[in-house]
C-alpha positions, -999 to +999 in steps of 0.1 A: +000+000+000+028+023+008+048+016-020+069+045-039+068+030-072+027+019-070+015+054-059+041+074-085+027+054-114-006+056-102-001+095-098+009+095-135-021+079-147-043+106-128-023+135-143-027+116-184-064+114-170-062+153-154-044+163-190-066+147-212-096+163-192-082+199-186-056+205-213-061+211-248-036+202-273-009+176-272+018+201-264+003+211-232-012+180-223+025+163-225+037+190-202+009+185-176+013+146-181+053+151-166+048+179-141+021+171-117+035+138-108+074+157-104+053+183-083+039+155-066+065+133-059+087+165-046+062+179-020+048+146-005+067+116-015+101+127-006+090+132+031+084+098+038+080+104+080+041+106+069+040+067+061+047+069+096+015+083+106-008+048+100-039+043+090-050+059+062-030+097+071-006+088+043-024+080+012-049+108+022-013+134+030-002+121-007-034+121-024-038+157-011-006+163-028-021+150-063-048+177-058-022+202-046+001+198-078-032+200-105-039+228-085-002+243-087-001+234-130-032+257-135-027+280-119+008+285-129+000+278-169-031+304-164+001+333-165+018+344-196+050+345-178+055+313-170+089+301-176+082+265-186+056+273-212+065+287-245+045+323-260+032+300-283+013+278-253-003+307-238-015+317-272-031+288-276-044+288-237-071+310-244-089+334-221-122+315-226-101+282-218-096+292-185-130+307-175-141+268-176-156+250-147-130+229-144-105+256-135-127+277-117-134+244-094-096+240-091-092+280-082-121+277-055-101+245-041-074+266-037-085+295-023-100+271+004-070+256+014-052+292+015-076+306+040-077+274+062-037+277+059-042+315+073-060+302+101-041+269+108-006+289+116-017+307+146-040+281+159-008+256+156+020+284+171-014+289+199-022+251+211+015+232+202+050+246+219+068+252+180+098+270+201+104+234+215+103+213+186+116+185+204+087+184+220+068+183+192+085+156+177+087+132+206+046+138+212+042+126+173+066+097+169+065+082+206+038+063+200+001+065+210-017+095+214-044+083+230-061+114+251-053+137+227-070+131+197-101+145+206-089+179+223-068+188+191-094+180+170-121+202+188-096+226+191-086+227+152-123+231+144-131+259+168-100+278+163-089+271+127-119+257+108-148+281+122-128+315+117-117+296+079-148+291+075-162+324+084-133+344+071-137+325+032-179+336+032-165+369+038-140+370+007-163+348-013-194+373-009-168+407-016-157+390-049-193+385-060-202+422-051-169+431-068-179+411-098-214+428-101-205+461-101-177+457-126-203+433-145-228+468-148-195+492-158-187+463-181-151+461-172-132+432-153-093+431-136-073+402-159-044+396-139-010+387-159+024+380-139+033+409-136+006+438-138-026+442-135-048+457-165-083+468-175-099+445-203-134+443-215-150+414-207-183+393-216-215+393-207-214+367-180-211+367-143-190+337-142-158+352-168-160+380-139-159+363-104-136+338-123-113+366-127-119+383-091-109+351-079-077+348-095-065+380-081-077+375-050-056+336-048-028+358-055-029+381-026-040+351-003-006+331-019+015+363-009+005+364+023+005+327+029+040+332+018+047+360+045+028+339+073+051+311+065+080+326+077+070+334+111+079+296+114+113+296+107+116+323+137+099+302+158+114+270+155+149+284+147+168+280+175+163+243+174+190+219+171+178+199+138+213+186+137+217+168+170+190+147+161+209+128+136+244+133+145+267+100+155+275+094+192+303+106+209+315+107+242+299+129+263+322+150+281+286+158+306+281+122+313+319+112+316+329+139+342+293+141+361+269+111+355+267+089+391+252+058+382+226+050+413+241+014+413+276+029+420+267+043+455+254+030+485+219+043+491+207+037+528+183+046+553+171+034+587+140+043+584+125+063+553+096+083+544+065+076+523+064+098+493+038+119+477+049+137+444+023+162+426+034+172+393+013+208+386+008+211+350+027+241+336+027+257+371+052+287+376+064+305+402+057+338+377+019+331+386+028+341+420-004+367+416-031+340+413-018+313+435-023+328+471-025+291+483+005+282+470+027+309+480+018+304+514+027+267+516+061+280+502+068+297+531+058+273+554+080+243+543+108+238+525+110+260+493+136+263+466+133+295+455+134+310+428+120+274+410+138+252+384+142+259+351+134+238+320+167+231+309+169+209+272+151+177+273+132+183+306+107+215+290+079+192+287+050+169+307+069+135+300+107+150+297+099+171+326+091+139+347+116+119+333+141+149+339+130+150+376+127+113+388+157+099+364+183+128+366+188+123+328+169+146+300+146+127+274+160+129+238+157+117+203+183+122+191+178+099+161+160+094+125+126+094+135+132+055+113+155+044+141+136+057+165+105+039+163+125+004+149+147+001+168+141+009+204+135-020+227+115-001+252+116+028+271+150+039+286+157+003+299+195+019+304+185+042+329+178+040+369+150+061+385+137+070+416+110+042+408+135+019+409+153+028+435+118+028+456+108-007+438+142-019+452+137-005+489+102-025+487+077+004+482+043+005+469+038+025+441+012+041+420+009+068+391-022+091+384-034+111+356-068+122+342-061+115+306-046+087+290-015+067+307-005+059+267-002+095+254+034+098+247+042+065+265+040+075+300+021+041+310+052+026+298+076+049+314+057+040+348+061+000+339+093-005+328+107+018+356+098+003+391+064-016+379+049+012+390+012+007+388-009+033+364-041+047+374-051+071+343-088+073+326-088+036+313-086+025+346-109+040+362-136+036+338-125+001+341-132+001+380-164+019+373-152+054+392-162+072+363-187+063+331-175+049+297-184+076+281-169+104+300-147+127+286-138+163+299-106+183+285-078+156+283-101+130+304-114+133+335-106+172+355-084+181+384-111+177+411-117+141+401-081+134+405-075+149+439-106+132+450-092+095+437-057+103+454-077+104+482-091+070+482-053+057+470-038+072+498-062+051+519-061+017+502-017+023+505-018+033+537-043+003+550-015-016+533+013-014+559+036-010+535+059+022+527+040+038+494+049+065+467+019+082+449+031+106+420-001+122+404-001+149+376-025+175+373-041+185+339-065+214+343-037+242+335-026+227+300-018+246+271-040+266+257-063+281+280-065+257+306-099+241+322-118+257+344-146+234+361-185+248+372-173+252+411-143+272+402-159+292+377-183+304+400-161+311+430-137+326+411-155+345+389-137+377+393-109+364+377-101+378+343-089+351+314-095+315+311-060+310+316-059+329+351-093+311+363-078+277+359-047+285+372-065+306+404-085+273+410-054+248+407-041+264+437-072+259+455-077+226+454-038+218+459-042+237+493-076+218+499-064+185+494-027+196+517-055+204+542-071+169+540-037+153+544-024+171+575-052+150+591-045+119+581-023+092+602+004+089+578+010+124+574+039+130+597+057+104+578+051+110+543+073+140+523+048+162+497+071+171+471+051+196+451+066+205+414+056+224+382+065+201+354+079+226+331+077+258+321+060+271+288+067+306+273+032+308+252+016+298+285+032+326+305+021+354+278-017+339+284-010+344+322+002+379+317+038+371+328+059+397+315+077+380+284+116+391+292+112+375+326+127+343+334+106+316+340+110+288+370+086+261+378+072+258+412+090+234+434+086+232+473+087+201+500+064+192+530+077+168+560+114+168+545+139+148+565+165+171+561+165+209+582+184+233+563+179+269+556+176+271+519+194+300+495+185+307+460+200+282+436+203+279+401+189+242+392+172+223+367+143+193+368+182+169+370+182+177+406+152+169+424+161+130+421+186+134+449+168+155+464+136+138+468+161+108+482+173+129+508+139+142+520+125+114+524+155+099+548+176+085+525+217+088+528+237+098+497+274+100+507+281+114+470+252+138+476+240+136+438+231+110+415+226+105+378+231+141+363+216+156+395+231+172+425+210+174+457+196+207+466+206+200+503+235+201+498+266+230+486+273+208+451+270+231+423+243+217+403+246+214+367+233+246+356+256+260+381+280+249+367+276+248+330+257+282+327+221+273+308+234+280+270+267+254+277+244+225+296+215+226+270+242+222+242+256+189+259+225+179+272+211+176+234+240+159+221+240+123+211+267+105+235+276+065+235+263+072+274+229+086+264+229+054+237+233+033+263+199+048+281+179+041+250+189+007+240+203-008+276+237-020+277+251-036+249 
């Protein structure tokens, strides 16, 4: 189904059938015959990632480019300048020739897929992080999307589809009026390469608006073309090159990488461990998170936040960056990638394993989908750690089949169920770690449920609401635990997961101020007065060790230093521009984290 050779001769028997249909005279119907399928194979074949996709996404992607490529031939052969087509063609291509149906279908195709392309770039730069195109990458080649699915798609309709649709009536009914009133002067705009000139036209509507529409695809194709480069900016800082490049020896991982089975980890009697991954949460959104800031300075805080350093800037890196002291990268062909890899990270040691080793019980919750970009199998292969996402509980009958709010199931849900976890652990008699991630402030506006809305009402912005009410309910459900019998004994570790620039904007964060995700610890083993450091998501695995009890006489492990302590941390000692540089480059170490040791 997917093979080059099948869909390129099939391509050139539509274009004989498209020439034969559209193009009059052999010379022209020869040249139509050999360029749509070149146009064709150029634009769509040659990218081969979207035989990737499945399903049926890449004959529809290449059959789009069939259309695409007709599309492309008309509208370039309708133009006396055009370079591949002698004076003698376009003498031949008659005015009246192009005023057909057929071409005025193909120009009306166009002009559709020009507007929805106007709307499309600032709905994707709005709802996906293009600055981070790692991200974007890992979330479409790692797998499942499960969760997902159904909040782009709403969110492509509402935001790129609607205004397309909306924005085209609006063009379509100006180029009728324009056509009637030049219809009654008895004048109409041709449009040639490279002016634009007054010619008398004939009697019907159709040779008018045919010719309105031509004019008007050109302006829409100039400023498609304009749009189009805001992307470059966007994504241009990214490091396309480290994805492919060969390993080398990482002069990061040589010099600084402690390898948790290389030190004695040891504890006489440990805590239980709670950690609450806050969606997105910053410590910039100081202004609508009273709650928050006041459990900062009650326990331990670690001010000014963490930054997302490379690899760790978002939901899964952040959390892999954070409880494995490594960053997540592909830094691969996207081919390799999905081939070759026998599972997730089976190189690297995590705080889940180290927990699964000491004999802890251990469970992971989320609203959405545990499959959306592989975290159910992040949680597995590291520690066994049991996954309690939307699947299972429809499966245990918490919630209906059939329920679905924003990415799953919302934030109140989830801090209700933690609830009920904490009391089937705890009943257990067994030490316990619960990790739970939060979904309700996600990119793009966030989710703001009926009880928040109303009692925080007079909170401007979606954004703001949600945000306003996450706080809430974290402080709520802190309140619940402080009367529960294993609270003494059990550290709170309580993190933003990453930070997000677009996200900030929304949230009225000035956008030259440095952003740091929220990080503070309840119950922590260790007493120290804490100073402003410069750290990253690599060092909260130590650190989590140490506040729960645990002894690390080399005070750091994997890439991560313990906050605790007076180590420099990476970032401290890198600077941010130098560690993101070796943290995104390929090493034999990093190798050895993706495909296990060799």
């Amino acid at each position: 189904m997917y093979n080059y050779t099948f869909h390129f001769l099939l391509s050139l028997i539509l274009a004989a059938l498209f020439s034969v249909l559209f193009c009059h005279g052999f010379k022209k119907r020869l040249l139509a015959f050999f360029t749509i399928p070149v146009i064709f194979y150029i634009l769509f074949y040659n990218y081969d990632y979207v035989l990737y996709l499945g399903g049926a996404a890449p004959i529809a992607i290449s059959y789009f480019g069939a259309v695409y490529a007709c599309l492309l031939f008309l509208f370039l052969a309708s133009y006396k300048n055009f370079p591949l087509i002698s004076d003698g063609f376009h003498d031949q291509f008659r005015i009246s020739e192009i005023k057909t149906t057929g071409f005025f279908f193909f120009n009306f195709v166009l002009q559709v897929f020009l507007v929805l392309y106007i709307q499309v770039i600032p709905w994707a730069i709005d709802t996906f992080p293009l600055s981070n195109i790692e991200a974007v990458l890992f979330t479409l080649f790692a797998g499942t999307n499960e969760g997902a699915e159904e909040f782009v798609l709403s969110s492509f309709w509402s935001k790129a589809c609607n205004p397309a649709i909306k924005f085209l009536s609006i063009i379509l009914v100006c180029e009728l009026v324009i056509s009637i009133i030049l219809k009654r002067q008895k004048i109409a705009l041709r449009f040639t390469l490279w002016k634009i000139k007054a010619i008398i036209m004939g009697p019907t509507i159709k040779e008018y608006f045919n010719q309105i529409l031509k004019i008007s695809t050109i302006f829409l194709l100039v400023y498609c073309a304009i749009l189009s480069f805001v992307l470059p900016g966007i994504v241009m800082s990214t490091p396309f090159k480290a994805l492919f490049q060969q390993p080398v020896d990482s002069e990061l991982y040589r010099n600084h990488y402690i390898h948790p089975d290389s030190i004695q980890i040891s504890s006489e009697n440990p805590k239980n461990l709670i950690v609450i991954l806050l969606e997105s949460m910053e410590t910039n959104f100081a202004q609508y998170t009273p709650e928050i800031n006041s459990l900062e300075k009650e326990h331990t805080n670690f001010a000014p936040g963490g930054e997302s350093v490379s690899g760790t800037s978002w939901t899964i890196a952040g959390i892999t960056g954070k409880l494995c002291g490594i960053p997540l990268n592909m830094p691969m062909g996207i081919g390799e990638y999905l081939g070759k890899l026998p599972t997730y990270l089976p190189g690297a040691k995590c705080l889940m394993n180290v927990l699964a080793d000491k004999n802890y019980n251990q469970v992971y919750m989320q609203g959405s989908s545990g499959d959306f970009t592989q975290k159910r199998t992040f949680w597995t292969v590291h520690g066994n750690v049991a996954v309690h996402d939307i699947e299972y509980y429809k499966g245990v009958g918490k919630i209906p089949n059939d329920y679905h709010v924003f990415w799953g199931f919302e934030d109140r849900k989830l801090y209700q169920f933690a609830r009920e976890e904490l009391d089937s652990l705890y009943k257990q008699g067994k030490p316990f770690a619960l990790y739970m991630l939060t979904i309700d402030t996600h990119q793009p506006e966030g989710y703001v449920d009926g009880a928040c809305e109303k009692e925080f009402k007079n909170v401007d912005g979606k954004l703001p609401k949600a945000i306003r009410c996450s706080s809430k309910q974290l402080y709520d459900f802190i309140s619940w635990a402080k009367d529960q019998p294993w609270y003494e004994n059990t550290v709170i570790s309580v993190m933003g997961d990453h930070t997000m620039s677009v996200l900030s904007v929304k949230a009225n964060v000035p956008p030259q101020d440095s952003l740091y995700w929220t990080n503070f610890i309840i119950n922590s083993s260790v007493r120290k007065s804490m100073k402003p450091r410069q750290y990253s998501s690599l060092d909260m695995f130590p650190t989590l060790l140490e506040a729960m009890g645990f002894e690390l006489k080399s005070r750091g492990i994997a890439l991560g230093r313990s906050l605790f302590s007076d180590s420099l941390t990476m970032l401290e000692l890198y600077g941010r521009q130098t560690l993101d540089s070796l943290l995104r480059e390929r090493s034999v170490q990093y190798d050895k984290f993706l495909f296990g040791e060799k």
